[in-house]
matplotlib code that plots the C-alpha trace (Angstrom):
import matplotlib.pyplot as plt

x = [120.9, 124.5, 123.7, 122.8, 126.3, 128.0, 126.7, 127.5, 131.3, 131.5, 130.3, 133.1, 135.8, 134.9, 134.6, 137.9, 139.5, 137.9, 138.9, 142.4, 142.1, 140.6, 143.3, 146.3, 145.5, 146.5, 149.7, 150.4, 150.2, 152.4, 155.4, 155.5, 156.9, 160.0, 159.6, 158.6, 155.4, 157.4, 160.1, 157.2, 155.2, 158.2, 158.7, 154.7, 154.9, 158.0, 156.7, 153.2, 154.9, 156.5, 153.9, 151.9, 154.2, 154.5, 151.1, 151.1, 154.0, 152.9, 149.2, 151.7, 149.3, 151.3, 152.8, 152.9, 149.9, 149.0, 150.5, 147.2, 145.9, 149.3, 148.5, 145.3, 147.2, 149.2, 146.5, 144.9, 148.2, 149.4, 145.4, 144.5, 147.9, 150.7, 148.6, 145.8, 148.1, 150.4, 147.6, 146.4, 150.2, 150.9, 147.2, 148.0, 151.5, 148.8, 144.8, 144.3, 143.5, 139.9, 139.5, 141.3, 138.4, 135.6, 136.8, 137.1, 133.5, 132.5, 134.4, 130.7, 129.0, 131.2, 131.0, 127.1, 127.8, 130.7, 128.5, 125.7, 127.4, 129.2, 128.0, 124.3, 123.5, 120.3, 120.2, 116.9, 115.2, 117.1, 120.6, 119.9, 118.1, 121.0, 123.9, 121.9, 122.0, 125.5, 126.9, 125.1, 126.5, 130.2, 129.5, 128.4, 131.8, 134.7, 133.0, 133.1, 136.0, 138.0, 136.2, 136.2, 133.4, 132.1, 133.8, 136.5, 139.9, 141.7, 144.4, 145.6, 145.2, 141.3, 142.0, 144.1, 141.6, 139.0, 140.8, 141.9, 138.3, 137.1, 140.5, 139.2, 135.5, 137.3, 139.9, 136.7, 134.6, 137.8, 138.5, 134.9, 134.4, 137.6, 136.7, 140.2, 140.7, 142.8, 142.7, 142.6, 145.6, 147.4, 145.8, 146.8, 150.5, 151.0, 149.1, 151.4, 154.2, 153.6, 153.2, 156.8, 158.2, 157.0, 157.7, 160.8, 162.7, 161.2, 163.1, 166.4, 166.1, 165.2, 167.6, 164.9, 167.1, 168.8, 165.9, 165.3, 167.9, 165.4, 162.3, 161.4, 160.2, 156.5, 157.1, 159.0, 155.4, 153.0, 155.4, 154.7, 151.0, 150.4, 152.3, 151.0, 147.3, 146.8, 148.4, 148.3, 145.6, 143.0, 143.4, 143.2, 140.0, 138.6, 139.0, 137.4, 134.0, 134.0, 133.5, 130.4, 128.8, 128.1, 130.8, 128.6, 127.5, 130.8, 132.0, 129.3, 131.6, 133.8, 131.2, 132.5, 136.0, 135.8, 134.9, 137.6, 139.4, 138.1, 138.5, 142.3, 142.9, 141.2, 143.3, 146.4, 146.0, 143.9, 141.1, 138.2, 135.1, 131.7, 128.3, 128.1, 130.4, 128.9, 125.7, 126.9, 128.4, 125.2, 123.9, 126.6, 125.7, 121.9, 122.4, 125.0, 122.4, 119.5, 121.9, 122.7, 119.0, 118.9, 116.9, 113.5, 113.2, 114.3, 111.5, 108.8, 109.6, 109.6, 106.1, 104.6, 105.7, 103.4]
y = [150.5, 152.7, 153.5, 149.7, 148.9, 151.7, 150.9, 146.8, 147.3, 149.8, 146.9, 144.3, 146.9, 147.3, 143.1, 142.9, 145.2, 143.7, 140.2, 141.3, 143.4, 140.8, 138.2, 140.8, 140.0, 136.3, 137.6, 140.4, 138.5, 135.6, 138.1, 139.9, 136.8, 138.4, 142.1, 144.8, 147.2, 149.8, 147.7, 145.2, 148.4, 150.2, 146.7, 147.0, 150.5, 149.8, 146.9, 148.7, 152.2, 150.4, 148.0, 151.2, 153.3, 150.4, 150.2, 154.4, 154.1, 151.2, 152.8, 156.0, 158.5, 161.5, 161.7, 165.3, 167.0, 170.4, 171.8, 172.5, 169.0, 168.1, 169.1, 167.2, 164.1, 164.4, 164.0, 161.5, 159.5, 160.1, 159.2, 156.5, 154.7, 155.3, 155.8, 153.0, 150.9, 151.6, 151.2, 147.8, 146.9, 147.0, 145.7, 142.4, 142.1, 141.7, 140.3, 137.4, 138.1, 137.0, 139.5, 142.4, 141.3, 141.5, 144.9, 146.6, 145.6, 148.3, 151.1, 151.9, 152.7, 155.7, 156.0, 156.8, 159.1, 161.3, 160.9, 162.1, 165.0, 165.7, 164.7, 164.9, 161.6, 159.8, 156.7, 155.2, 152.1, 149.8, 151.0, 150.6, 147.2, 145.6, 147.2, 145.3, 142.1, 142.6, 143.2, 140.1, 137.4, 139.2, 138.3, 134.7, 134.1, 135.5, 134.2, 130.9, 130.9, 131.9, 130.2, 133.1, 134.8, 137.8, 140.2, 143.2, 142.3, 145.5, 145.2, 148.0, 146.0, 146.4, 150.0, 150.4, 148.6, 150.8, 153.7, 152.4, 152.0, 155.3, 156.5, 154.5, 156.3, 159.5, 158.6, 157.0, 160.4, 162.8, 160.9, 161.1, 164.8, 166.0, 164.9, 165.0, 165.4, 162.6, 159.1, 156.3, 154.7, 157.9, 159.0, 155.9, 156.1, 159.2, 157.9, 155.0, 157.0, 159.2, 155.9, 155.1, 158.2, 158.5, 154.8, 155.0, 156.8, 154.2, 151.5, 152.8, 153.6, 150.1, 148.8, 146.9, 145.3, 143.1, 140.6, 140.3, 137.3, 135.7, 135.7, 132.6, 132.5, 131.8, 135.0, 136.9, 135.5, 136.8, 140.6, 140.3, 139.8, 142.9, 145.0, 144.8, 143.3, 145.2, 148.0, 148.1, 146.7, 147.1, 150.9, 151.6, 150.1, 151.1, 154.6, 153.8, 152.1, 155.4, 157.0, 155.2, 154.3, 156.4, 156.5, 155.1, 152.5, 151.5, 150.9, 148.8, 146.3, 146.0, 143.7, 141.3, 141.3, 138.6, 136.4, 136.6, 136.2, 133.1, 131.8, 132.2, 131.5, 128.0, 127.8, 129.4, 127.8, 125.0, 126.1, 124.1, 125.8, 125.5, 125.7, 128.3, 130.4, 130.0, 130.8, 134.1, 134.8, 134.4, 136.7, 138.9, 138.9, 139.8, 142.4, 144.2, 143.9, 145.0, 148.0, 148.1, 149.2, 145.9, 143.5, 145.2, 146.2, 142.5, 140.8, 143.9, 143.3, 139.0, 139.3, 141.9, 139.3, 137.1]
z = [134.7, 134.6, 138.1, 139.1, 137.3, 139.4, 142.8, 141.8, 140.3, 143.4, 146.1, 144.2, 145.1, 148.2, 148.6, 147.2, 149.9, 152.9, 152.0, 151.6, 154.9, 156.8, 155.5, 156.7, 160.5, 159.7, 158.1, 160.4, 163.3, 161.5, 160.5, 164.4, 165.6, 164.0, 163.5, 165.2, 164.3, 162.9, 160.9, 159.6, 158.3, 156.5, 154.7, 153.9, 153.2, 150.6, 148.9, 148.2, 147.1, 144.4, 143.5, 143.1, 141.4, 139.2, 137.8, 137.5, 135.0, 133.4, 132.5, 132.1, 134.4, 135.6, 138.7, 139.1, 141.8, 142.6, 145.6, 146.4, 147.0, 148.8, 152.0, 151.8, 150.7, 153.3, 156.4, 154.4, 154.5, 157.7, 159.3, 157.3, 156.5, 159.1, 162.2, 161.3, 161.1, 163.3, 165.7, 164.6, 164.7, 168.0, 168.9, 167.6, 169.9, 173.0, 171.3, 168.3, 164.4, 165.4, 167.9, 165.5, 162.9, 165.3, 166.7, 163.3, 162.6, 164.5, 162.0, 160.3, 162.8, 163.5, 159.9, 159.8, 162.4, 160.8, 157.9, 159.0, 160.8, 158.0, 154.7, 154.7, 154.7, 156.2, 159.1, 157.8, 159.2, 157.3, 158.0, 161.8, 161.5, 158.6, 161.6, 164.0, 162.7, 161.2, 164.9, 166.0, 163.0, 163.8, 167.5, 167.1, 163.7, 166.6, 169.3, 167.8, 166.1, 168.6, 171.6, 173.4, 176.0, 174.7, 177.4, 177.2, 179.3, 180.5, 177.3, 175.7, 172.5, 172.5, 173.1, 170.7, 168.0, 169.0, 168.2, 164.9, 163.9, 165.0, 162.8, 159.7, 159.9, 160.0, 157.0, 155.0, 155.4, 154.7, 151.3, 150.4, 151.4, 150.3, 146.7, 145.6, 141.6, 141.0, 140.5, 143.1, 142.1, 142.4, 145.5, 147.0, 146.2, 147.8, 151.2, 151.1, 150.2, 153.7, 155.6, 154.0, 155.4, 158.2, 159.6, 158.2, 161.5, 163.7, 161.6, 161.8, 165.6, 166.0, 163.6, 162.2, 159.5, 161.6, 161.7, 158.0, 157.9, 160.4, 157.9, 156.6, 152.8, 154.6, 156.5, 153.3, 151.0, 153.9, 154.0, 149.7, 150.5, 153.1, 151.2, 147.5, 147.9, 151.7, 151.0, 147.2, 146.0, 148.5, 149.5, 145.8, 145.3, 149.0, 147.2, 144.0, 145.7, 147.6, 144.4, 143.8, 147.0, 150.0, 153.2, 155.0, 152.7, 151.7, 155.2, 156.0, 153.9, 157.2, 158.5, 156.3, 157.2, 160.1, 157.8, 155.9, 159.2, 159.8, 156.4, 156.7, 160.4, 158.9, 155.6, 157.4, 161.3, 160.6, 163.0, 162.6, 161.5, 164.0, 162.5, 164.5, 162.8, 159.3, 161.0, 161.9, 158.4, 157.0, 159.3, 158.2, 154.4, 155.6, 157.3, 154.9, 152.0, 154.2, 155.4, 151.4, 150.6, 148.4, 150.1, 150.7, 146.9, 146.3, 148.2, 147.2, 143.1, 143.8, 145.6, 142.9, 140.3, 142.0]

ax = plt.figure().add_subplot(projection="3d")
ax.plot(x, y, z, "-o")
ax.set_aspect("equal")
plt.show()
């Protein structure tokens, strides 16, 4: 029963992040109207380093690490923080948020294959039939959504998505593998810390600062959002499913994220939804529980109660 509480509080955290991930293409997109991918992502950066470092001193952990453990922090920061999203950035100056959320879906499936490589782990039946239909209701929700044939246009945007997910699967197995001895929230400061640094040049090359006056408090509320629940909030607790749940289960979250997407391009852009869409979602859900090992053992213990 500990285990079943583990695996479940795990699977909120994980919930928790995707929806705020899959909401920050809505917002990112809305703020580059105005700022550049560098200058929008030091603001992001900030705002999360001190939302962050906020909640450490408040629960009063210690700040202090290992040298040690620093240089590991480090490539965890600069791969999973400054150049995913620098990557996914500049992706969204040239393809929509819908296409962004549909392209990220594809994160776990070099996920399984990192973590099979690399941590041990088994692609059972199951996985490969829940991935199946996961791909196919993230198809028909951006498809639909966006009204949009299901083709790749020569755009460096897609490339650069693609690469941002094959980035993630790599982050996602390192902060698994590397088993780190300190807490999430910790762990997570210091990655958005290096993101802080290291976008920080680009900012005062650009001279960034000079379109702040520009930002509308619409713009200023969606900057607030990316930087303490994207940034903040849902690396923290992408870090703390990964304690309980396998890499490769955990990413199998990401085929949730276009929902999100959609749910906020409605709220947000007022696009309509198509029954289509929900359709797809549904799929979605299936095939994340079947890739989840949880739907088999459902139907199996409902039909021996019979």
């Amino acid at each position: 029963m500990t285990q079943f509480k583990s695996k479940l509080t795990s699977s909120i955290y994980a919930m928790i992040s995707i929806s705020f991930w899959g909401v920050s293409f809505v917002s990112t997109k809305a703020v580059l109207g105005k700022l550049d991918p560098y200058s929008l992502l030091v603001l992001r950066f900030g705002i999360g380093s001190l939302f962050l470092l906020f909640l450490l001193l408040i629960q009063r952990n210690k700040l202090i690490i290992s040298i040690k453990y620093l240089p590991h922090l480090i490539v965890l920061g600069i791969l999973g923080v400054f150049i995913h999203q620098v990557l996914q950035a500049t992706a969204l100056l040239t393809i929509d948020a819908s296409s962004a959320g549909w392209l990220i879906s594809f994160s776990p499936v070099f996920t399984v294959i990192l973590s099979i490589l690399f941590l041990h782990e088994k692609i059972t039946v199951h996985k490969a039939l829940g991935m199946i239909l996961a791909i196919t209701g993230v198809i028909l929700v951006t498809t639909a959504g966006s009204n949009q044939s299901f083709h790749f246009a020569v755009n460096i945007g897609f490339i650069l998505m693609v690469l941002s997910t094959l980035n993630w699967a790599v982050y996602s197995v390192l902060l698994k593998s590397l088993n780190i001895p300190y807490p999430s929230l910790l762990v997570t400061f210091y990655m958005c810390l290096t993101g802080l640094i290291f976008t920080t040049p680009f900012l005062i090359r650009n001279r960034g600062w000079e379109s702040l006056s520009l930002l509308t408090h619409t713009e200023w509320a969606h900057l607030l959002f990316l930087g303490i629940f994207v940034s903040g909030i849902g690396y923290w607790y992408w870090g703390k499913a990964l304690e309980g749940l396998e890499a490769s289960k955990v990413s199998m979250f990401l085929y949730l994220e276009p929902i999100a997407t959609l749910i906020a391009a409605v709220l947000l852009l007022k696009e309509k939804v198509l029954i289509i869409s929900a359709a797809g979602g549904i799929i979605i859900i299936i095939g994340v529980i079947i890739v989840n090992g949880q739907l088999l053992p459902m139907l199996f213990s409902l039909f021996r109660k019979k």
